[in-house]
DOTI-725255 format. One record per residue (C-alpha): residue number from 1; chain; y, x, z. Coordinates in steps of 0.02 Angstrom, whole numbers, plus 50000, padded with zeros to 5 digits. Layout:
residues N
    nr   kette       y       x       z
   NUM       A       Y       X       Z
...
//
This chain:
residues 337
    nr   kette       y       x       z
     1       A   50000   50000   50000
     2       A   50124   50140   50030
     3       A   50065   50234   49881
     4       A   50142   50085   49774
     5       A   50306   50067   49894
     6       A   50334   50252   49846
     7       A   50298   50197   49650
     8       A   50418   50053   49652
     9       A   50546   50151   49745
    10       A   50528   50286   49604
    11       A   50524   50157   49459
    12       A   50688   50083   49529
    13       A   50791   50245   49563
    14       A   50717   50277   49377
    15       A   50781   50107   49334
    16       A   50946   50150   49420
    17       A   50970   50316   49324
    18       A   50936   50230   49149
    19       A   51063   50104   49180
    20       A   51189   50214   49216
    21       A   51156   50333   49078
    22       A   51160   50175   48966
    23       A   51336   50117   49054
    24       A   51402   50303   49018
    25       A   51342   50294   48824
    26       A   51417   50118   48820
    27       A   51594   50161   48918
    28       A   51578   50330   48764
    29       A   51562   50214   48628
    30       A   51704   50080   48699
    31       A   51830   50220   48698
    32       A   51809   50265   48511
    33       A   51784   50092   48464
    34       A   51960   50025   48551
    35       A   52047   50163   48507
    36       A   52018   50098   48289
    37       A   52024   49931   48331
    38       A   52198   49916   48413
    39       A   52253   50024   48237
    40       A   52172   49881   48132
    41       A   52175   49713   48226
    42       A   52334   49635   48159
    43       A   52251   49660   47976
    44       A   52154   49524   47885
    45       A   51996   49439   47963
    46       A   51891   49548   47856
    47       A   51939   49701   47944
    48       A   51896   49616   48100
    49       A   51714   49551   48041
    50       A   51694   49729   47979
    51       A   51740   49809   48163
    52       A   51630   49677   48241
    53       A   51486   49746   48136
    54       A   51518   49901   48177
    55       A   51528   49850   48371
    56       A   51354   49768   48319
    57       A   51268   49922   48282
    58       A   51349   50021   48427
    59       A   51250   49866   48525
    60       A   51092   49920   48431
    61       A   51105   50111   48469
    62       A   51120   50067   48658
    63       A   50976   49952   48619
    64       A   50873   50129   48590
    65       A   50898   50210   48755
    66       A   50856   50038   48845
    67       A   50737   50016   48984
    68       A   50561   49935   48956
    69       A   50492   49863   49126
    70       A   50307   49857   49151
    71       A   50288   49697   49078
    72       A   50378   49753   48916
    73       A   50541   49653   48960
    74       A   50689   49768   48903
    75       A   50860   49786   48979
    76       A   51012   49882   48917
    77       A   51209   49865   48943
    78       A   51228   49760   48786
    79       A   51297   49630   48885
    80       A   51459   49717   48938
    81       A   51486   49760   48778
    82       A   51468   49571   48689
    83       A   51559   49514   48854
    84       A   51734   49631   48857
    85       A   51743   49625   48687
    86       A   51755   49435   48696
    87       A   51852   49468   48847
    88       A   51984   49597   48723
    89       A   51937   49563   48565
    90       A   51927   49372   48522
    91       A   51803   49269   48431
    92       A   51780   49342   48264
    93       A   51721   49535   48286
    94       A   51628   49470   48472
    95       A   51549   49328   48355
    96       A   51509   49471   48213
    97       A   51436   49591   48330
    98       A   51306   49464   48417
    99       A   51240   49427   48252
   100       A   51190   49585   48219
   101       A   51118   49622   48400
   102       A   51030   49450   48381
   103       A   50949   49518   48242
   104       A   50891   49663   48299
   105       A   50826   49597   48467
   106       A   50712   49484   48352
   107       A   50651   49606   48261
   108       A   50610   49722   48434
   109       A   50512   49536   48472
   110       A   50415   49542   48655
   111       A   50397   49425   48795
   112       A   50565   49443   48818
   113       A   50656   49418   48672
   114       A   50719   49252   48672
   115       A   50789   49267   48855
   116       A   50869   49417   48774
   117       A   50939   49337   48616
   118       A   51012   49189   48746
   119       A   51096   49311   48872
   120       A   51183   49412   48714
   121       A   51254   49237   48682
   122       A   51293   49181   48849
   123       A   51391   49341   48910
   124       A   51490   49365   48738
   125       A   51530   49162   48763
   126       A   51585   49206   48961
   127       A   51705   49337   48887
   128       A   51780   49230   48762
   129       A   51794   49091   48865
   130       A   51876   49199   49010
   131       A   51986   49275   48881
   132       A   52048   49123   48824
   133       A   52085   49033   48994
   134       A   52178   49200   49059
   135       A   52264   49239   48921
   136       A   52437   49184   48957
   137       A   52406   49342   49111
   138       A   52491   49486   49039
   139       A   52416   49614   49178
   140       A   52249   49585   49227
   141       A   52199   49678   49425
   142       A   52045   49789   49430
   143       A   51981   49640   49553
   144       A   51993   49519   49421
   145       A   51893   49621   49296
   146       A   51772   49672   49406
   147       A   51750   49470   49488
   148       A   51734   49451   49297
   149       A   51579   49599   49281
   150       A   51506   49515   49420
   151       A   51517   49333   49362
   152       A   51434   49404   49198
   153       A   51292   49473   49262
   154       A   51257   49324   49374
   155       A   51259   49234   49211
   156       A   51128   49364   49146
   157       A   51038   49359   49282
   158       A   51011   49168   49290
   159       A   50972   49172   49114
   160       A   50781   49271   49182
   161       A   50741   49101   49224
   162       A   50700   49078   49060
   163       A   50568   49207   49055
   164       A   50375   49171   49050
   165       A   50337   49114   49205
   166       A   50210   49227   49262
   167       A   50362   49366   49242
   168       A   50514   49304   49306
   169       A   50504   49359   49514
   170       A   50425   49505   49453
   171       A   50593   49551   49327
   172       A   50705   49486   49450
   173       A   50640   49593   49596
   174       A   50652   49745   49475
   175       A   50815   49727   49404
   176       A   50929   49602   49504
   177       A   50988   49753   49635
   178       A   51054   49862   49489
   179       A   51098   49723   49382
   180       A   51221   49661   49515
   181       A   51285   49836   49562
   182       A   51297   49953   49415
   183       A   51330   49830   49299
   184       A   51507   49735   49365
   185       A   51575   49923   49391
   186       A   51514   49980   49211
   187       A   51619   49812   49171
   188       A   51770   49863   49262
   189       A   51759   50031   49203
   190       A   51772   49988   49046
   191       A   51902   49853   49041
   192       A   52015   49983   49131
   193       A   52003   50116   48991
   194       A   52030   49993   48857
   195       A   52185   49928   48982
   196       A   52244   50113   48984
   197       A   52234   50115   48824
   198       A   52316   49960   48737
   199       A   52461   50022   48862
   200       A   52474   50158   48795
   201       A   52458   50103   48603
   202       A   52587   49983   48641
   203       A   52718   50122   48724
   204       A   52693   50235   48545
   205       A   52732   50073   48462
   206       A   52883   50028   48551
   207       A   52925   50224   48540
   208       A   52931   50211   48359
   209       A   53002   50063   48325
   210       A   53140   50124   48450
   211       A   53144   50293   48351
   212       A   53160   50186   48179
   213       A   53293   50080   48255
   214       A   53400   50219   48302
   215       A   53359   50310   48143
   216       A   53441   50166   48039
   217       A   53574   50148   48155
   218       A   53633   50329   48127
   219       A   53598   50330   47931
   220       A   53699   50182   47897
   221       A   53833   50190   48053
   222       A   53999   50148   47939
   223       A   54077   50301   48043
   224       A   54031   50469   48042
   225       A   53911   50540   48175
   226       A   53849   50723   48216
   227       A   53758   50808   48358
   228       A   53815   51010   48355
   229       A   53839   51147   48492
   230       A   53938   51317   48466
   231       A   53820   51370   48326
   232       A   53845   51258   48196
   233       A   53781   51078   48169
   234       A   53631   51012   48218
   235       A   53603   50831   48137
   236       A   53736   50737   48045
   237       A   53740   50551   47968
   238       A   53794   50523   47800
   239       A   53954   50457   47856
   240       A   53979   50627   47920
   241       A   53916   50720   47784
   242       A   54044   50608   47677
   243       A   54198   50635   47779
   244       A   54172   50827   47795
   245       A   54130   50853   47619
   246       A   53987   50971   47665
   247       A   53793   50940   47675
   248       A   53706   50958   47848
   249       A   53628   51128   47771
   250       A   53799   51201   47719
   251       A   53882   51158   47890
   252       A   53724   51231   47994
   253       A   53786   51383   47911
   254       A   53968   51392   47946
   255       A   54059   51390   48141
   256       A   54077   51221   48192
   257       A   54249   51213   48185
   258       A   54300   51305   48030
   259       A   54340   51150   47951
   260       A   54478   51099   48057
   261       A   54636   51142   47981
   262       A   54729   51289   48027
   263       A   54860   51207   48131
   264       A   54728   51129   48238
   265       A   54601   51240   48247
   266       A   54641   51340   48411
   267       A   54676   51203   48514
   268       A   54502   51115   48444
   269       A   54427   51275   48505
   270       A   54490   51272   48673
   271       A   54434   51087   48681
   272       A   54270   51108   48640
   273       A   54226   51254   48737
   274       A   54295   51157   48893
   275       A   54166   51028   48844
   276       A   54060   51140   48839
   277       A   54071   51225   48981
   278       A   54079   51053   49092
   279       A   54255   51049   49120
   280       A   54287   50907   49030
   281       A   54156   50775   48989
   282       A   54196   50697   48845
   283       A   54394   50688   48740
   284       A   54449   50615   48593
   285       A   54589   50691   48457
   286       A   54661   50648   48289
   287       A   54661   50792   48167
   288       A   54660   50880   48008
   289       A   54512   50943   47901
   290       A   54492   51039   47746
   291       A   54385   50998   47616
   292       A   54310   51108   47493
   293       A   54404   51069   47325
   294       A   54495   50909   47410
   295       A   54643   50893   47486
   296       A   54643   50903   47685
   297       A   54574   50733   47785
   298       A   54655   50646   47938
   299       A   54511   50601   48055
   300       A   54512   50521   48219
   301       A   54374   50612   48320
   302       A   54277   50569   48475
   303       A   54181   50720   48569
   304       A   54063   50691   48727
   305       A   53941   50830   48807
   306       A   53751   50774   48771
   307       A   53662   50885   48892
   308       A   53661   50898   49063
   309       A   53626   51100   49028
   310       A   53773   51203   49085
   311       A   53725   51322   48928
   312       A   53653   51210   48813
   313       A   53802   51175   48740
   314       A   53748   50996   48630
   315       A   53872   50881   48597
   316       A   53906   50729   48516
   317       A   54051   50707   48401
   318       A   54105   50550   48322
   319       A   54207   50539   48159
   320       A   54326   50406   48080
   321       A   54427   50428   47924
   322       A   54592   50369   47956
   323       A   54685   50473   47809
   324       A   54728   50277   47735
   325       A   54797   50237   47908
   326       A   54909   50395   47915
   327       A   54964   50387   47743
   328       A   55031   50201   47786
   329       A   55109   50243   47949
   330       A   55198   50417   47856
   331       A   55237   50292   47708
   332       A   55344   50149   47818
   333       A   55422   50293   47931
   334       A   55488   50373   47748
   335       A   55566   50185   47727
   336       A   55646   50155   47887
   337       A   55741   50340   47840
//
């Protein structure tokens, strides 16, 4: 009698190891497939059929390294997968995926296999149907997913039921301890990563559509705007570029001020390196440039230090043609003479 205590034992911890080598291969295999998915799942329904498939015969290769009992009943960690991709993914690639792990579990056939072929069903259905009802909750708690491992597997469990009856205590007994255990955690596990990251697929998105935003903003800003420090210019708009009659390559080249006309250009230079320096924070003049082969443009400009740096010596400077404006004001004061 001890002598098949000490077996059980073994065949249980054995049990236990297989399961969690299955959960590890499954959490493995939910990383890569999340990471394509959330690239492809606002594309047609085809793409997500196709991704389901493909989640199908991930299923299947977990289906290889599953765990036969005694009585040939077989039990893998197919079940978290059909059930947080209902949970994450919707109906269509959950709904493509259990066909194809139907399939294969009847062609694997067995005492077990149409206990198996129900649970697949049953646990994808749980996720959907959880997904659906908590969908309007944006942030989901590590409590929740695991309550919703747990309420899986209870599922699963209640499905053995449907086993042969000369089988059933004998598969419960066996698996019902790990099932309960390993199983809600390789649940929450997974439902965290894929948490982690959507977050963080969503943050790149908003990055970039934040980065576009701004992009456009600069390109077509009706004024001119440029980001330099005391070695030349760094980036400038086309606005800019227009105003100072030079290309962002041909100003990189030149001192940052040797535009400014001659009048103005030592008292630009003392502004700039008190900006600079931190004296000042941020100033505003109206002054002359020269343009190559033009005559000289009046320009209202708008200077504020970027970086908090003492040394780094970025700034922003703003640009606005106002030769029109000058011209006017120089043109009524020549009337009122």
């Amino acid at each position: 009698m001890k002598r098949i205590n000490v077996r059980l034992e073994m065949n249980g911890m054995q049990n236990a190891m297989q399961l969690i080598q299955n959960t590890t291969m499954l959490i493995s295999i939910g990383i890569v497939f999340n990471l394509f998915y959330q690239k492809i799942k606002r594309q047609r329904v085809i793409y997500k059929v196709l991704c389901g498939l493909a989640l199908g015969f991930a299923g299947v290769a977990l289906m290889f390294t599953s765990i036969r009992l005694n009585n040939n009943v077989i039990f893998d960690t197919r079940s978290i997968l059909v059930s947080v991709s209902g949970l994450f993914y919707g109906v269509i690639p959950t709904s493509a995926a259990v066909v194809v792990l139907l399939a294969y579990r009847a062609m694997i056939g067995g005492p077990g296999m149409l206990t198996g072929m129900i649970v697949t069903v049953l646990t994808a259905a749980t996720g959907v149907l959880w997904g659906t009802l908590r969908k309007k909750t944006k942030k989901k708690s590590w409590l929740e997913f695991y309550l919703f491992g747990l309420t899986t597997h209870v599922v699963m469990l209640l499905c053995m039921f449907l086993l042969p009856h000369a089988i059933v205590w004998e598969t419960l007994k066996t698996v019902t301890l790990p099932v309960l255990t390993i199983y809600p955690l390789g649940t929450l596990g997974l439902c965290l990563i894929i948490t982690y990251e959507q977050k963080n697929i969503r943050t790149e998105i908003l990055l970039r559509d934040s980065e576009i935003r701004s992009r456009t903003i600069f390109d077509q800003a009706p004024i001119g705007i440029s980001v330099a420090n005391l070695n030349g210019a760094l980036y400038m708009n086309p606005a800019f570029e227009r105003i100072l009659g030079k290309s962002l390559s041909e100003a990189a080249r030149q001192a940052p001020l040797s535009t400014f006309h001659p009048e103005d250009t030592k008292r630009a230079v003392e502004t700039v390196q008190k900006l600079v320096s931190g004296e000042i924070t941020q100033y505003d003049m109206i002054k002359q440039l020269d343009r190559p082969g033009d005559k000289p443009v009046w320009v209202h400009m708008y200077l504020s230090k970027l970086s908090a740096e003492e040394n780094d010596g970025a700034y922003l400077c703003m640009m606005q043609d106002i030769s029109e404006e000058v011209k006017k004001e120089n043109d009524l004061l020549e009337n009122e003479k």
